[in-house]
C-alpha positions in Angstrom: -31.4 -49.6 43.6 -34.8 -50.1 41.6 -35.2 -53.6 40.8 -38.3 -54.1 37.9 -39.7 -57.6 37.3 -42.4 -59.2 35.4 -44.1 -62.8 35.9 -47.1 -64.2 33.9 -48.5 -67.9 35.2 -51.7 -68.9 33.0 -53.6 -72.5 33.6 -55.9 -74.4 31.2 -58.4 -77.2 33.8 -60.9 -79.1 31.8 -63.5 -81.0 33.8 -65.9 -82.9 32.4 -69.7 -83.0 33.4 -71.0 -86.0 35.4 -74.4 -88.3 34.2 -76.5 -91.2 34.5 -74.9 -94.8 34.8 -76.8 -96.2 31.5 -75.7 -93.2 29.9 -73.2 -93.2 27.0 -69.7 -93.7 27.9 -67.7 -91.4 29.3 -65.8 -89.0 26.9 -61.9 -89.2 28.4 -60.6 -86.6 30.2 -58.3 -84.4 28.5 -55.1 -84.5 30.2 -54.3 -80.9 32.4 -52.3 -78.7 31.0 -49.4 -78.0 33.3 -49.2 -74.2 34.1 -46.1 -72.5 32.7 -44.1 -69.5 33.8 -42.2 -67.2 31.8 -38.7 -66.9 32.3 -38.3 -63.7 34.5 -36.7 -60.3 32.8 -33.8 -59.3 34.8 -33.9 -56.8 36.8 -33.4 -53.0 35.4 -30.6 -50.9 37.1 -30.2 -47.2 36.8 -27.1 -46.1 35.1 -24.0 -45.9 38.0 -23.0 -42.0 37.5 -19.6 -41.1 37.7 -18.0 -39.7 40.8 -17.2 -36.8 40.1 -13.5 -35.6 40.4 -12.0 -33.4 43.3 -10.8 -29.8 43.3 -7.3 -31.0 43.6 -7.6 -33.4 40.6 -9.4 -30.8 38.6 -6.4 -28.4 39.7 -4.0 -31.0 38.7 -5.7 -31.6 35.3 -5.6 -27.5 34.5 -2.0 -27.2 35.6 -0.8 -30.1 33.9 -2.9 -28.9 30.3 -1.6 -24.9 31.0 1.9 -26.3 30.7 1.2 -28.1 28.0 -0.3 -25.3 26.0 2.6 -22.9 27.1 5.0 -25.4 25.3 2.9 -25.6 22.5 2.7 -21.2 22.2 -1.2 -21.8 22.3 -2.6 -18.5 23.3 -6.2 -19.7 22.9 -6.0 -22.9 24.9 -4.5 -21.0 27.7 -6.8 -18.4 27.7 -9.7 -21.4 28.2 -7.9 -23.1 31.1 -9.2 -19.2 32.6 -12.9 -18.5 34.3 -14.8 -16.2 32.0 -13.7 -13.1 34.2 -10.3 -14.2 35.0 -7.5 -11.8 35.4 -4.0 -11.9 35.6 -1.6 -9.6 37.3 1.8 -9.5 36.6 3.9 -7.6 39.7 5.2 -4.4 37.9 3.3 -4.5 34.6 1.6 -1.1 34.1 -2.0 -3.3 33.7 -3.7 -6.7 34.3 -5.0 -8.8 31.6 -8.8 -9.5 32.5 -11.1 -12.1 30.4 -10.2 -14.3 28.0 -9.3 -12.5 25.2 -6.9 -9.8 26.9 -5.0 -13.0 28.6 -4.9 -14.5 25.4 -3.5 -11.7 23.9 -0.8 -11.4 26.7 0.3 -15.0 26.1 0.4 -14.1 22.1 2.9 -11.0 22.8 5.1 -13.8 25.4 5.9 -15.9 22.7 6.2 -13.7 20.2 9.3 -12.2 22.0 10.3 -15.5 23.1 10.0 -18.0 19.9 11.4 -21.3 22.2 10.0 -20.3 25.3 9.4 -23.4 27.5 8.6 -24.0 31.1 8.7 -26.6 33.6 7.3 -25.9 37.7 9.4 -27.1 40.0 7.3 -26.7 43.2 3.9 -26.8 43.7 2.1 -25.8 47.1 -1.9 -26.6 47.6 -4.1 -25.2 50.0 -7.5 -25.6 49.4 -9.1 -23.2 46.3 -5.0 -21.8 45.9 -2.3 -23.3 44.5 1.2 -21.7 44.0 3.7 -22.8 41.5 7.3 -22.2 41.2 8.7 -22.4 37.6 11.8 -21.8 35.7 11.9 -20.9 31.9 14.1 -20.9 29.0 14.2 -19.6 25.5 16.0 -16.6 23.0 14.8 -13.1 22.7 13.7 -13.2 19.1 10.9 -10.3 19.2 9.6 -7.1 20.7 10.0 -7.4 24.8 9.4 -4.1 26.3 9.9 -2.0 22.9 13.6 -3.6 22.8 13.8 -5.0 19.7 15.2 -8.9 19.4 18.7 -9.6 20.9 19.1 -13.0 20.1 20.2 -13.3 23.0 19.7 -16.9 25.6 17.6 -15.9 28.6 15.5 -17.8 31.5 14.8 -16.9 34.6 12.8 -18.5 37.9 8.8 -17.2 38.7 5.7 -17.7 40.8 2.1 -17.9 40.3 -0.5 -18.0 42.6 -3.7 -19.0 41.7 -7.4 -19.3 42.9 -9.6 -21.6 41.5 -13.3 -22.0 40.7 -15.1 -25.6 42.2 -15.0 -26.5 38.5 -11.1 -26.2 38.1 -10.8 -23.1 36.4 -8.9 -19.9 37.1 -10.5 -17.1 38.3 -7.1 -15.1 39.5 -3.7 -15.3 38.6 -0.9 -13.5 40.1 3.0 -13.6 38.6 5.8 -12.6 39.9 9.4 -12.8 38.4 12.5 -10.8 37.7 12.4 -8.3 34.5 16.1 -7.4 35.9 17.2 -11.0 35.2 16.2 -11.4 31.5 17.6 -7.2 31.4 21.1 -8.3 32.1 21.2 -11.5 30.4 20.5 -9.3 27.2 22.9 -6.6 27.9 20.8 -3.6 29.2 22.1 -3.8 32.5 25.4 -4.5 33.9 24.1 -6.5 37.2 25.9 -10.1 37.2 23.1 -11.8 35.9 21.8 -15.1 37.3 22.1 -18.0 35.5 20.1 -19.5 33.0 18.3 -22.2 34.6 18.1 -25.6 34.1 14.4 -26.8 34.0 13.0 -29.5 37.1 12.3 -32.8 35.0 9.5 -33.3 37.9 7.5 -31.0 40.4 8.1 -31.8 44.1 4.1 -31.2 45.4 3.6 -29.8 49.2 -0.2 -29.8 50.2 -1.4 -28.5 52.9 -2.4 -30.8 55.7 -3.9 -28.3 58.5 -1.9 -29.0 61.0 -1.2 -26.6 63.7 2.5 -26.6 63.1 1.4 -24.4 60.2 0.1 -22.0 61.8 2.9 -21.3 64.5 5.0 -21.2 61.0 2.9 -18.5 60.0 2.7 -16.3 63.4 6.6 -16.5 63.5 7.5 -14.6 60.2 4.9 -12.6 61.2 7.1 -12.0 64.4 9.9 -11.3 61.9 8.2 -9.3 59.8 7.6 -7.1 62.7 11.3 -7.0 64.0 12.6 -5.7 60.8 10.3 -3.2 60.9 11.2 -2.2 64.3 14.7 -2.8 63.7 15.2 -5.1 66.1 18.0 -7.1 64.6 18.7 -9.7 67.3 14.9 -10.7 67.6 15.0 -10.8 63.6 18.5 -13.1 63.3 17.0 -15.3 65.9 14.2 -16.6 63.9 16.7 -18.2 61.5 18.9 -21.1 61.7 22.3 -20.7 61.7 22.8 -22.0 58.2 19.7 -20.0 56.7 20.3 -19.5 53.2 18.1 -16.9 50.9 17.7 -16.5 47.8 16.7 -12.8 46.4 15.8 -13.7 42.6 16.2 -10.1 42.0 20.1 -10.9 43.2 23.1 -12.9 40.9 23.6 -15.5 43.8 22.4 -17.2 47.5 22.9 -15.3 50.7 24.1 -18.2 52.9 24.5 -17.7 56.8 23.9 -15.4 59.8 26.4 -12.7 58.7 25.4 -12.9 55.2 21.8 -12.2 56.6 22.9 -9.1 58.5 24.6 -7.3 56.2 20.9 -7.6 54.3 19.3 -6.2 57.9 21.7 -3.4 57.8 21.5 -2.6 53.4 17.3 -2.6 54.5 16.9 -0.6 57.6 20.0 2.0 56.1 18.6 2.2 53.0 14.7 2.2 53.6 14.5 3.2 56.8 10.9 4.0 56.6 9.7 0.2 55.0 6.5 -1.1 55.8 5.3 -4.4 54.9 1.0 -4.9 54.1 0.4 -9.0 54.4 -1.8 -9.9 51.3 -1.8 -13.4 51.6 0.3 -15.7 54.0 -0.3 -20.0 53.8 1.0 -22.5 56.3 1.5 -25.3 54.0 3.2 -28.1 55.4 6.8 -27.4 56.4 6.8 -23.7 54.1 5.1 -20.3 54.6 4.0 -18.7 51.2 4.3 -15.0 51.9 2.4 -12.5 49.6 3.5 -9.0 50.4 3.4 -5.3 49.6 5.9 -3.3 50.8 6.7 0.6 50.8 9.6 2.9 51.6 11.4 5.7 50.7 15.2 5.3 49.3 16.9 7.4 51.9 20.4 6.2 52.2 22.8 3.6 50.0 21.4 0.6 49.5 24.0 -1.9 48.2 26.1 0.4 46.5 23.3 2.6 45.1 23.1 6.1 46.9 19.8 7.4 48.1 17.8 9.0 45.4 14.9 9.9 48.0 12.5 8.3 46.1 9.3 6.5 46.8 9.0 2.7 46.2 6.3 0.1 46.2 7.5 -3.6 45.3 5.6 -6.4 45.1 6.4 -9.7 46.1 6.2 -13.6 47.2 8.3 -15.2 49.9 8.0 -18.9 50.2 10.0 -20.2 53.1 10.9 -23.5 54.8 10.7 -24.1 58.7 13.0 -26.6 60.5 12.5 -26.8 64.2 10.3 -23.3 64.5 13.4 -21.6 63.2 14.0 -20.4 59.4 16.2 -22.7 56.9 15.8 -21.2 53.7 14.0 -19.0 51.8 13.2 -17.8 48.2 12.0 -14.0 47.2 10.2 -13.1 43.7 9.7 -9.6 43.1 10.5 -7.5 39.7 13.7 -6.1 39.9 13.4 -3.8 37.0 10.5 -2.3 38.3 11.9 -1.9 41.7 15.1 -0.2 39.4 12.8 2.0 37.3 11.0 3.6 40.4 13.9 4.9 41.6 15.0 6.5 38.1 18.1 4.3 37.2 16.8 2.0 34.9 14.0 2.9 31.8 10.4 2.1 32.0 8.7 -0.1 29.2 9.0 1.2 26.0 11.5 3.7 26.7 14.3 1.0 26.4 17.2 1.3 23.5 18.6 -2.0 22.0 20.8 -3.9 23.7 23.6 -2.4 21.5 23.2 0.9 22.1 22.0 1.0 25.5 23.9 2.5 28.5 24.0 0.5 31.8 20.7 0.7 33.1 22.0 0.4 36.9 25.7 2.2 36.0 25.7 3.9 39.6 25.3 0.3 41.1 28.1 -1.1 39.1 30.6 1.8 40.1 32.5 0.5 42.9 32.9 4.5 44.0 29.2 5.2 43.5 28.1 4.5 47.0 30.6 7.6 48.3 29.6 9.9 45.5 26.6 12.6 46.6 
């Protein structure tokens, strides 16, 4: 710290001259004058700068403003919360939305089809530049989704993004994932049980990484069980899991809970896509979960929960994020688009070829024959 004074002494003496002892008398000396001193300026301090915030503040800031804006249907103000060349990829949209103006406009067409759409995250995971956010959201299908025209009808469904940030707190990648299946049924174009509407988290639980190596053993062993499934090696594959594993397919109407419940899934994967690979994207220890970005590929060559094989080539994006206990698996959550998983293999129409919910046939009416898993 600079410290800047001033001081300023100044001192009168007069002395008068000495003479003769005849001469005339002595004129009296003038008193001194007592040297004075200013009072001294205080001292000058550089302005104190202000520390500047963290990337997880600055990520906390964006995420709490972004759900703000959704709430608000502010396409604008969500676009902003992006970098200049951010993107956003949705898993089974035909295109990505890159810059401002193209995500702005994606947010525009959202609630235009959705009126009272609102969202609340539930879960949030940070691990250095990336945080992913689990979210629910509600609201009506009152416009154009898909070239289906409005239903009226209540929807919501469960999602994930994952996000990358810039050392300023902006978005520079953005990737979603959730179930077009979901909000399908729930407006009567398919007749899969549809999952519930549900009920928005009043407050986000937040996990942050803390680098331990427990993460990483986390990590290597669904990497291990990854591996087994592919290999069909269905003992090594149960015994990464607890007894009381539950999962929970958001593509499916309800939770698969236990071992057996687990194995029938084994046996519906490695009979129906017995060719499945699985490509890694991205894969985070972060605390006590595993977030699992993945791209997997197979060919539908035999029934696959009720739906004979149509021999047709897949790829379906999706996000895992799983909870360790004890090095074994407790419970899991998977986030992947159903209805583009559906549309792939022929049995459900791609965007823009859909009919209104009144006049629509079941999109999956082989899977909701209880005799369609016989027929050939």
């Amino acid at each position: 710290m600079r410290k800047v004074s001033f001081a300023l002494a100044i001192g009168f003496v007069l002395v008068a001259c000495g003479g003769e002892e005849n001469s005339a008398p002595k004129t009296p000396e003038a008193p001194a004058v007592a040297a004075t001193t200013p009072p001294t300026a205080p001292p000058v301090e550089a302005p104190k700068e202000e520390p500047k915030a963290s990337l997880a503040e600055l990520q906390q800031k964006t995420l709490k403003g972004m759900t703000a804006a959704t709430n608000a249907h502010d396409a604008k103000a969500l676009a902003g919360f992006y970098a200049e060349g951010g993107v956003v990829k949705i898993a089974g949209a035909p295109a990505d939305a890159s810059g401002r103006e193209a995500i702005a406009q994606s947010y525009g067409k959202l609630f235009e089809a959705f009126k009272d759409y609102t969202t609340a995250p539930s879960r949030v995971f940070v691990k250095g530049d990336v945080v992913v956010v689990e979210w629910a959201f509600n609201g009506t299908h009152t416009g154009d989704l898909w070239g289906i025209k409005a239903s009226e009808k209540k929807v919501g469904a469960q999602g994930v993004d994952v996000l990358w940030f810039t050392p300023e707190g902006q978005i520079k990648e953005h990737h979603v994932y959730y179930d077009g299946g979901t909000i399908l049924s729930q407006i009567g174009l398919s007749k899969q049980k549809a999952r519930p509407i549900p009920t928005l988290a009043s407050n986000a639980e937040v996990v942050t990484s803390s680098g331990a190596p427990e993460e990483t053993k986390n990590v290597e062993a669904l990497s291990a069980m990854g591996a087994a499934m592919e290999a069909k090696k269905e003992a090594d594959w149960l015994a990464a899991m607890s007894d009381t594993v539950e999962w929970d397919d958001m593509t499916q109407p309800q939770t698969s809970k236990g071992k057996a419940e687990a194995k029938k899934f084994f046996k519906a994967m490695t009979t129906g896509f017995p060719d499945a690979k699985t490509t890694v994207v991205n894969a985070w220890g972060i605390g006590d979960f595993v977030v699992h970005e993945t791209t997997w590929t197979g060919t539908h060559k035999g029934a696959f929960f009720g739906i004979p094989a149509t021999k047709k080539s897949v790829t379906v994006k999706s996000v895992d994020i799983i909870q360790y206990k004890d090095a074994k698996l407790t419970k899991g959550a998977s986030y992947s688009n159903g209805a583009d998983f559906m549309q792939q293999l022929g049995l459900m129409p791609k965007p823009g070829e859909a009919k209104p919910a009144a006049d629509a046939k079941p999109a999956d009416a082989k899977a909701a024959d209880p005799k369609a898993a016989t027929k050939k």
